[in-house]
C-alpha positions in Angstrom: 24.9 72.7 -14.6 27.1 71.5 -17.7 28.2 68.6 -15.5 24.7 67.6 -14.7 23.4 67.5 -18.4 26.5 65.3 -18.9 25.7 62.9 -15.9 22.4 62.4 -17.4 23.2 62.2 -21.5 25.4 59.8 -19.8 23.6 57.8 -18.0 20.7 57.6 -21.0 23.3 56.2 -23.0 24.5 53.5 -20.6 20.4 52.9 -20.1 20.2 52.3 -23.9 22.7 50.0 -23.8 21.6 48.1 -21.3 18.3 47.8 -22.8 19.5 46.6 -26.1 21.9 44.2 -24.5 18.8 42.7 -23.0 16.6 43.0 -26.0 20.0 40.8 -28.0 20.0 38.6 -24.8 16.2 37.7 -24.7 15.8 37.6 -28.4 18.6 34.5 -29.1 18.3 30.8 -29.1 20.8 29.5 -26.7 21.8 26.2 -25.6 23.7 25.5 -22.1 24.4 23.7 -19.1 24.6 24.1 -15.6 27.9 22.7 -14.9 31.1 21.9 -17.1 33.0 19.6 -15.2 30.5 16.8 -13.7 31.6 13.6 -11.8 30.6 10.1 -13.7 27.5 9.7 -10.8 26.0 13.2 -11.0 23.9 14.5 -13.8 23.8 17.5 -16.0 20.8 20.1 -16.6 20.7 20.8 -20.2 18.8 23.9 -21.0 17.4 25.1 -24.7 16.0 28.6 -25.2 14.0 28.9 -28.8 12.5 32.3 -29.3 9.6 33.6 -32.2 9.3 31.6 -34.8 11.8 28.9 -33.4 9.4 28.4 -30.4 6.9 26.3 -32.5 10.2 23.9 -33.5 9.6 20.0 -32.3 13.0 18.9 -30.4 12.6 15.5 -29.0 16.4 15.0 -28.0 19.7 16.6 -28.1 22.7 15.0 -30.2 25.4 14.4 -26.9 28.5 12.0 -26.9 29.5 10.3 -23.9 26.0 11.1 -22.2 22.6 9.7 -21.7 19.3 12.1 -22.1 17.2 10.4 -19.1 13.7 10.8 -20.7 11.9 13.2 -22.5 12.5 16.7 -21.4 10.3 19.3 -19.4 9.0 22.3 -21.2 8.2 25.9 -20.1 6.8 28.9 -22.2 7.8 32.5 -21.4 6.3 35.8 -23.0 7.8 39.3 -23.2 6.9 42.5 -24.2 10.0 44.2 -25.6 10.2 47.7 -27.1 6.2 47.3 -28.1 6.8 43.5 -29.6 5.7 40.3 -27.8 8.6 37.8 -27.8 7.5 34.0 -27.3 10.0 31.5 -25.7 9.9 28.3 -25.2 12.4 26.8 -22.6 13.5 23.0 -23.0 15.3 21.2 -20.0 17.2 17.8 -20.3 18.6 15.7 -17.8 21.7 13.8 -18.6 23.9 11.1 -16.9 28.0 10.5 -18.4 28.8 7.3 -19.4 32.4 7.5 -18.5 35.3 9.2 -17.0 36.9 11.9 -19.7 35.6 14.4 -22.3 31.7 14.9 -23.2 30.1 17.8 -25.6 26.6 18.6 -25.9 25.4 19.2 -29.8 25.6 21.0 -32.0 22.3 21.2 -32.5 20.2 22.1 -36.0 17.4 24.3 -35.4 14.2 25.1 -37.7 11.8 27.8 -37.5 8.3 28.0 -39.1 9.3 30.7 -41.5 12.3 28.5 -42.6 14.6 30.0 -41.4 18.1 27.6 -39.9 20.4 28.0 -37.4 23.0 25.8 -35.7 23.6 26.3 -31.9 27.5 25.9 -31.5 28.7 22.6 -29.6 29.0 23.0 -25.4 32.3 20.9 -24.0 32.0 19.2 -20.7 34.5 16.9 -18.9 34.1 13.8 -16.8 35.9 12.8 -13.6 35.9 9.6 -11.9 34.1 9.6 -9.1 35.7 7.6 -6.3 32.2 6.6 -4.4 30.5 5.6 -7.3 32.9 2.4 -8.3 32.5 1.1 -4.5 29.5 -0.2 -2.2 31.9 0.0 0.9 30.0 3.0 3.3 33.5 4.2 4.7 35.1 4.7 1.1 31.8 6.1 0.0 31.3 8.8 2.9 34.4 10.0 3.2 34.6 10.6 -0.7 31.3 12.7 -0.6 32.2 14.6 2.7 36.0 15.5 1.1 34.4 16.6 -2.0 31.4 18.9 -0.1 28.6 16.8 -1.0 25.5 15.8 1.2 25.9 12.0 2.9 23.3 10.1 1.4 24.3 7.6 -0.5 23.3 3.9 -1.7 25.2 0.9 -0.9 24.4 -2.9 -2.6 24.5 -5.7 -1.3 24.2 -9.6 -2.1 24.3 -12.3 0.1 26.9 -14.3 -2.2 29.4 -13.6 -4.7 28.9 -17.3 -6.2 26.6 -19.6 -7.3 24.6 -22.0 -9.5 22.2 -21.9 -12.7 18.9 -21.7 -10.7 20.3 -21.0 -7.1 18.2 -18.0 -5.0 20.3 -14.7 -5.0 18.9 -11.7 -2.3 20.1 -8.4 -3.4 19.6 -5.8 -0.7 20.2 -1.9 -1.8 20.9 0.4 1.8 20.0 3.9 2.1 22.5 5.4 4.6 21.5 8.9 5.5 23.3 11.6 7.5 21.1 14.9 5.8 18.0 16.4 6.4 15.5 14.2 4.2 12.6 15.5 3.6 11.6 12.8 1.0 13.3 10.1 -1.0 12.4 8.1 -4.1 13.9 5.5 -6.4 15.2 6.6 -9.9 16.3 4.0 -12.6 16.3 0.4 -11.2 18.5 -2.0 -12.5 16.4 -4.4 -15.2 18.2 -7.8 -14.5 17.9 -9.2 -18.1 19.8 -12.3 -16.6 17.7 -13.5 -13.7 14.7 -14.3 -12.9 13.9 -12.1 -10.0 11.1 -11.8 -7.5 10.5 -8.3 -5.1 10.4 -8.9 -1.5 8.8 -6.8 1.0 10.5 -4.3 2.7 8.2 -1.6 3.6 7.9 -2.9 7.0 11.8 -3.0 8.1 12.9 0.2 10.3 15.9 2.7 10.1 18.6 2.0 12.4 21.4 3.5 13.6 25.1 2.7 12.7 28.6 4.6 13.0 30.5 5.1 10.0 33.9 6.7 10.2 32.8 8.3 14.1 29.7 9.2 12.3 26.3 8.3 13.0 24.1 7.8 9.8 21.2 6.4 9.2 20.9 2.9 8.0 17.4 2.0 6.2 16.8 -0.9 3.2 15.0 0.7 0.5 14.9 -2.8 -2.2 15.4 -6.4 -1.7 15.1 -8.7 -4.6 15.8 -12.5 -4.8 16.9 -13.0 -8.1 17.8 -16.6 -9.9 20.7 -17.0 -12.8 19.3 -18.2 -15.9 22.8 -18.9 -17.5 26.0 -19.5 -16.2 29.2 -17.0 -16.6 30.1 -13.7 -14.6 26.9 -11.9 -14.5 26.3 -8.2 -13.5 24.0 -6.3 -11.6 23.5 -2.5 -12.6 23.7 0.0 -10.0 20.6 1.0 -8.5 19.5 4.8 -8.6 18.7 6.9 -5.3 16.7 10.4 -5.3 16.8 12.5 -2.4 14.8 15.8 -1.6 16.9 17.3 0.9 16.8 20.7 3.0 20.0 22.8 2.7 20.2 25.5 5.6 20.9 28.7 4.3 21.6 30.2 7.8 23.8 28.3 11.1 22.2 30.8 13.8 19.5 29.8 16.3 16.7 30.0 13.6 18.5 28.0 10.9 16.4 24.8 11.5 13.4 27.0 10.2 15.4 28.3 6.6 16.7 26.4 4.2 16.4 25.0 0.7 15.2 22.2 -1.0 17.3 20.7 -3.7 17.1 17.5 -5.2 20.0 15.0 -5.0 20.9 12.0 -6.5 22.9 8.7 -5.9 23.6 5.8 -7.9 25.1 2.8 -5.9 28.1 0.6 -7.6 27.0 -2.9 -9.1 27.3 -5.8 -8.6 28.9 -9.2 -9.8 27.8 -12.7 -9.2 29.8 -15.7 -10.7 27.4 -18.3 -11.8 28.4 -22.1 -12.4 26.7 -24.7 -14.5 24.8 -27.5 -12.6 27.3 -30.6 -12.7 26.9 -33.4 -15.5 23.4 -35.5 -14.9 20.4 -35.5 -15.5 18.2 -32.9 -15.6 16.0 -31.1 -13.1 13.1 -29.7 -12.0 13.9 -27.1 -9.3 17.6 -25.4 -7.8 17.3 -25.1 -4.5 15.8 -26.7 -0.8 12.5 -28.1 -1.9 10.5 -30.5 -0.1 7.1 -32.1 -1.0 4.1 -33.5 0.8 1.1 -36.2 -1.1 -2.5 -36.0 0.2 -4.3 -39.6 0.5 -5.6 -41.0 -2.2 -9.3 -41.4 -2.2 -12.6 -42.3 -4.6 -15.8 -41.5 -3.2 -19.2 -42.7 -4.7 -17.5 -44.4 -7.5 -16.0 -41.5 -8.6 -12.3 -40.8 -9.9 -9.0 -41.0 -7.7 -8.1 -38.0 -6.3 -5.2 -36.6 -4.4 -2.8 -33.5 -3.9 0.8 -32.9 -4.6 2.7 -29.7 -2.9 6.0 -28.9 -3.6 6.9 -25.9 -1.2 10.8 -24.6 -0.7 13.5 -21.5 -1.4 13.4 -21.9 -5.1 12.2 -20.7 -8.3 9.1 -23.3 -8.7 6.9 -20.7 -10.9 8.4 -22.8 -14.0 8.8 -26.5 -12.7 7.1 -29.4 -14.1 4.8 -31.7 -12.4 5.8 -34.4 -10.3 6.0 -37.8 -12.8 5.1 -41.5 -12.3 7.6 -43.7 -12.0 5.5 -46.7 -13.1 2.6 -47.8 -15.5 -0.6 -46.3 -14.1 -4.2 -48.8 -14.0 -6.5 -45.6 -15.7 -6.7 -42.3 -17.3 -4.7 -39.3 -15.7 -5.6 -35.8 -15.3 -3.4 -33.6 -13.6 -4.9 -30.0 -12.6 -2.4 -27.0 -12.1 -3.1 -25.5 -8.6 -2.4 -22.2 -7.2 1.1 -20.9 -7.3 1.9 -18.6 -4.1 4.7 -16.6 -3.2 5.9 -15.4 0.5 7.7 -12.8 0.1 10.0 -12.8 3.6 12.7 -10.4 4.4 15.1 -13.4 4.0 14.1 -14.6 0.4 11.0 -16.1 -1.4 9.2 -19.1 -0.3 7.0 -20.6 -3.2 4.8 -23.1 -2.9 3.2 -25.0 -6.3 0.3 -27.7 -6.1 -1.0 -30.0 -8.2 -4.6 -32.0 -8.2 -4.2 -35.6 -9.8 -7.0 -37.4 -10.6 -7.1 -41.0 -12.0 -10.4 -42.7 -13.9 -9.6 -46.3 -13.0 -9.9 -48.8 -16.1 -11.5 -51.5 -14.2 -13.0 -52.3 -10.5 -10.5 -54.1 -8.0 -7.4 -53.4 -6.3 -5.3 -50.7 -8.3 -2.0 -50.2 -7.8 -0.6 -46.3 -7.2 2.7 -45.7 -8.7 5.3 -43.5 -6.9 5.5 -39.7 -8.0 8.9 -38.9 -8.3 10.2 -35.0 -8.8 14.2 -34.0 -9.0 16.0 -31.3 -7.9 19.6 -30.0 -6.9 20.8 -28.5 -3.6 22.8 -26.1 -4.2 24.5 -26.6 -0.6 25.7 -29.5 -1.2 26.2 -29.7 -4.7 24.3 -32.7 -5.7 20.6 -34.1 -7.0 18.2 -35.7 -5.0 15.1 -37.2 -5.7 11.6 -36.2 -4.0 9.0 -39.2 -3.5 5.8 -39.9 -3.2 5.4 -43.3 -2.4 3.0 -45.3 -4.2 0.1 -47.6 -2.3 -2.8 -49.9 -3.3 -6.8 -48.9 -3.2 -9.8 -50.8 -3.9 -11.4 -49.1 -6.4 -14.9 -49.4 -8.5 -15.5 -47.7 -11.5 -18.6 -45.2 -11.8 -21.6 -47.0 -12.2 -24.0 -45.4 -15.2 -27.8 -45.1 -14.2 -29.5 -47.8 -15.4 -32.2 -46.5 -18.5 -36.0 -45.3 -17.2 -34.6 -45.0 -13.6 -35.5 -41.1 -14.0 -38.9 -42.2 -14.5 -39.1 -44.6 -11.8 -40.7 -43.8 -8.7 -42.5 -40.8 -10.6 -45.6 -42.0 -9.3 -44.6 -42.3 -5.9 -46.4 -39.2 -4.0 -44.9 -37.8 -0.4 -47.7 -35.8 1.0 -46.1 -32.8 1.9 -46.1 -31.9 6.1 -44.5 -29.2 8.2 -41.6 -31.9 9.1 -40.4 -32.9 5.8 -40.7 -28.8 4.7 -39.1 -27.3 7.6 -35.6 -28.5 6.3 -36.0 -27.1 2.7 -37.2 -24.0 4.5 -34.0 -23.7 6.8 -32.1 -24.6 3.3 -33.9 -22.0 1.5 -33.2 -19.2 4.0 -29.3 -20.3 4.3 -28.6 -20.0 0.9 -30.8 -16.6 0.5 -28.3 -15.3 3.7 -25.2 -16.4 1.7 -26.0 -15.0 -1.7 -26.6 -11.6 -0.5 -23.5 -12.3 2.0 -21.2 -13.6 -1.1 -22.8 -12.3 -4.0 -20.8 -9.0 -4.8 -17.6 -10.6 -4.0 -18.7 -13.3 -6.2 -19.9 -11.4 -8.8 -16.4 -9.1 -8.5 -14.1 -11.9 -8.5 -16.4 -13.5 -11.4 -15.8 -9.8 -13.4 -12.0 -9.7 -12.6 -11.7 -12.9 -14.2 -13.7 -12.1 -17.4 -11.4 -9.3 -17.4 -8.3 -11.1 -17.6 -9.7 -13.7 -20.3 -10.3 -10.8 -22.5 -6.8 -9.5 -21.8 -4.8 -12.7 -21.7 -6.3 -15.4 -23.8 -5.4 -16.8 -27.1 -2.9 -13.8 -27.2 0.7 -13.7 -27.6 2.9 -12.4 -24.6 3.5 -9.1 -26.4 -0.3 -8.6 -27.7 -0.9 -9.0 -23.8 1.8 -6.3 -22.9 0.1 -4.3 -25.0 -3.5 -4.2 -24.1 -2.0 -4.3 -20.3 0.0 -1.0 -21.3 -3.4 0.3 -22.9 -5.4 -0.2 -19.5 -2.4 1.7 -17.9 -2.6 4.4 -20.4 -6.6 5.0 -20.1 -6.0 5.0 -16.2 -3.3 7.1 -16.7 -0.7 5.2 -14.7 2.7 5.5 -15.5 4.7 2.2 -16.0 8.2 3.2 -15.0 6.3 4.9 -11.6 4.6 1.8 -11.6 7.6 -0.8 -11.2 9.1 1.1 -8.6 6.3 1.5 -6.7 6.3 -0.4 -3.3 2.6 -1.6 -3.3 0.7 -4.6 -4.1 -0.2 -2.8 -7.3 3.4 -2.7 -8.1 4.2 -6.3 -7.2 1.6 -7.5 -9.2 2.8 -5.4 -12.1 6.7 -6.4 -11.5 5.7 -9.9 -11.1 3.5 -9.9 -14.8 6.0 -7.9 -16.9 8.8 -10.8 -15.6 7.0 -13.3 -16.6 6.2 -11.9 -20.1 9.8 -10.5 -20.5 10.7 -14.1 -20.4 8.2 -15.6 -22.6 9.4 -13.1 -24.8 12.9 -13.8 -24.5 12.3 -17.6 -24.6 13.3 -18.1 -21.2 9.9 -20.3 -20.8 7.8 -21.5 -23.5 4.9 -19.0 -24.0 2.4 -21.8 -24.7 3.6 -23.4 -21.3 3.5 -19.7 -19.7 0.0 -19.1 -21.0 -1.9 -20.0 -17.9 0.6 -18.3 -15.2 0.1 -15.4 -17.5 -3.7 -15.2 -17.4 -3.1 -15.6 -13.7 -0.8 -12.5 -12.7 -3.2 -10.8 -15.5 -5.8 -11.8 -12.9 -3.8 -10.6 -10.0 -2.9 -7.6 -11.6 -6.5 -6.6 -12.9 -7.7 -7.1 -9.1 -4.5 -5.1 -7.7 -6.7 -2.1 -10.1 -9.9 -2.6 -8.4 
């Protein structure tokens, strides 16, 4: 009996403790991570506890050294009821990257409750390691890295389709997924802003996985990002390493019903960059385009004493969304107009085809025979290292300049009177009912494309590039769209999107003169505002 009433004093006592061990544990701002010892491609899971009156505290960021905090961090709210008292806790969760190989520490951190009261959370040390399949894009080195070190095979490799060229020249960056887990999903993380290149996104949603053997292991092989990117200065220029996210199910069981339990954990990759060695364009003169470029000159033609009008194409693999118009190599017999065409992009698996056009129109100064000039356009071929010139030839055309009607010939013939008869009516009847048909066919495209392009004037002109970043970032705030979601996102929403913030990162950057830019502006504006509808 004595030993029973000892078993249970005793086993109140180690209750108690337990308790107020819990209580102490529940009731104490903490700050920790899920890992000490990280490789220099994985990330860290920062974790803050705040309790009471520390819950209400405002903590953006944490102070770290040799780590990156990747965005703002996710919160969580717990209560408890404790010995008759609600605790409050509020749980903050960071996400950090290391910058390099060696020693990292997370905090100390400063701390602030409503009732003033202060505390400091003590420093947590962390350590680095180089990570041998990070620093490499060769899918042998890489796989047998992650298998030796127990980590899933899916992995990112780059790859560009030269290591050199010139100011100007296209550049197609491919990034591979190559897969040997059981994906349930994937997704790109941070992309790789190529402050040095122009860069346009191709279209690889319609490419298919294949099969390849790496290391007598079959993986799945599946591009995931193709860009065609053109060096705006000369020098060694990098390309950041692209980021991969994988949702992946880990079996928790190797029996006969393991396919049906598992896990799902999210994984993450980041693929090695990249370098490209640029050279200057050799000593000349200047030019208008880098790269194969041909051009093609519609006829030149007046009708009814009207202006000269013809067309100017310039179509090739090179970046043509900045090149001047074709110019006259001789004196030219009237007044010139040249109006900018459509720019359009193909965007094959290969690279980007662009095509620019131009409408000229000439007022002749006098009636006769007028003499064309050539049109004259240069650019360099980067395969064989030289300029060349593109011509239109010139010609000769009788021309008349447009005849004014003559004072009172309004008036003339008012009193001539056509008595009106089923024949002459019929036609304005058929007329009547054609053009009835086609403005309830064409009338609510019509009046859409006529709103879309009200839309963009409001948005684009008379404003700077960075006033129009901002009213574009407002439309994507009230449709609650977000931006960083939006580059990566592999729609025509997202290309239009990718292709305006390019342009107005390089008006902003001077890369192209905003006042020149002003017009392709408004356009992607326009592209992008009808990407919304």
């Amino acid at each position: 009996m004595l030993n029973g009433e000892r078993a249970r004093v005793l086993f109140f006592i180690l209750h108690s403790a337990f308790c107020i061990l819990h209580s102490a544990s529940l009731l104490a701002n903490d700050l920790s991570v899920d890992r000490t010892t990280l490789r220099t491609g994985e990330t860290v899971s920062i974790t803050l506890s705040l309790e009471d009156d520390f819950a209400s505290a405002d903590i953006s960021t944490i102070p770290v050294q040799n780590l990156v905090i990747d965005g703002p961090p996710s919160a969580s709210r717990q209560f408890a009821w404790i010995n008759g008292m609600v605790v409050r806790r509020k749980i903050l969760r960071f996400v950090a990257r290391p910058i390099a190989p060696g020693a990292a520490l997370v905090g100390p951190l400063v701390i602030e409750g409503s009732g003033g009261q202060r505390e400091t959370l003590p420093p947590v040390a962390l350590q680095v390691i180089p990570d041998a399949a990070a620093g490499t894009n060769d899918p042998q080195t890489i796989l047998r890295e992650l298998l030796a070190t127990d980590r899933d095979p899916f992995f990112l490799v780059a790859e560009i389709d030269r290591r050199e060229a010139w100011v100007g020249e296209e550049v197609v960056v491919t990034w591979t997924l190559y897969n040997a887990s059981s994906v349930q999903d994937y997704r790109m993380g941070r992309v790789p802003k190529l402050e040095d290149f122009w860069s346009e996104e191709l279209d690889v949603r319609g490419l298919q996985p294949s099969q390849v053997i790496v290391d007598d292991r079959v993986l799945q092989k599946l591009p995931v990002r193709r860009v065609a990117v053109y060096p705006l200065r000369a020098g060694r220029l990098n390309i950041a390493g692209m980021e991969i996210i994988g949702t992946i199910m880990r079996r928790i069981d190797t029996g006969p019903f393991g396919l049906f339990e598992g896990s799902l954990v999210d994984v993450r990759y980041q693929s090695a960059g990249l370098t490209l060695d640029v050279r200057p364009l050799p000593p000349g003169p200047p030019v208008d385009a880098v790269g194969e470029v041909g051009i093609s000159c519609g006829k030149p033609s007046q009708k009814s004493g009207g202006p000269v009008v013809f067309d100017v194409t310039l179509t090739g693999r090179a970046n043509l969304r900045g090149t001047p118009q074709p110019r006259w190599a001789g004196a030219v017999g009237g007044d010139v107009q040249v109006e900018e065409g459509r720019l359009t992009v193909e965007r094959r698996g290969d690279g980007a085809l662009m095509s620019r056009r131009w409408k000229y129109v000439i007022f002749p100064e006098r009636s006769g025979r007028m003499v064309i000039p050539p049109l004259v356009s240069r650019t360099f071929v980067p395969g064989v290292g030289e300029r060349r010139e593109l011509r239109c030839e010139g010609g000769a055309l009788d021309v008349s300049m447009a005849a004014r009607p003559p004072r009172g010939a309004a008036t003339r013939g008012a009193d001539l009177r056509v008595r009106p008869t089923l024949r002459t009516l019929g036609p304005w009847f058929a007329g009547a009912i054609l053009v009835v048909a086609l403005i309830a066919f064409a009338g609510p495209r019509l009046v859409r494309q006529q709103r879309i392009r009200r839309a963009a004037r409001d948005i684009a002109r008379g404003r700077s590039p960075a006033e129009v970043r901002e009213a574009v970032q407002g439309i994507l705030e009230a449709r609650e769209l977000d931006p960083a979601e939006l580059l990566r996102e592999p729609s025509e929403r997202g290309e239009a999107y990718r292709a305006l913030r390019s342009l107005i990162d390089a008006a902003l950057r001077d890369r192209v003169q905003a006042a020149d830019a002003a017009g392709e502006i408004e356009l992607r504006v326009r592209e992008f505002v009808q990407s919304l509808e």
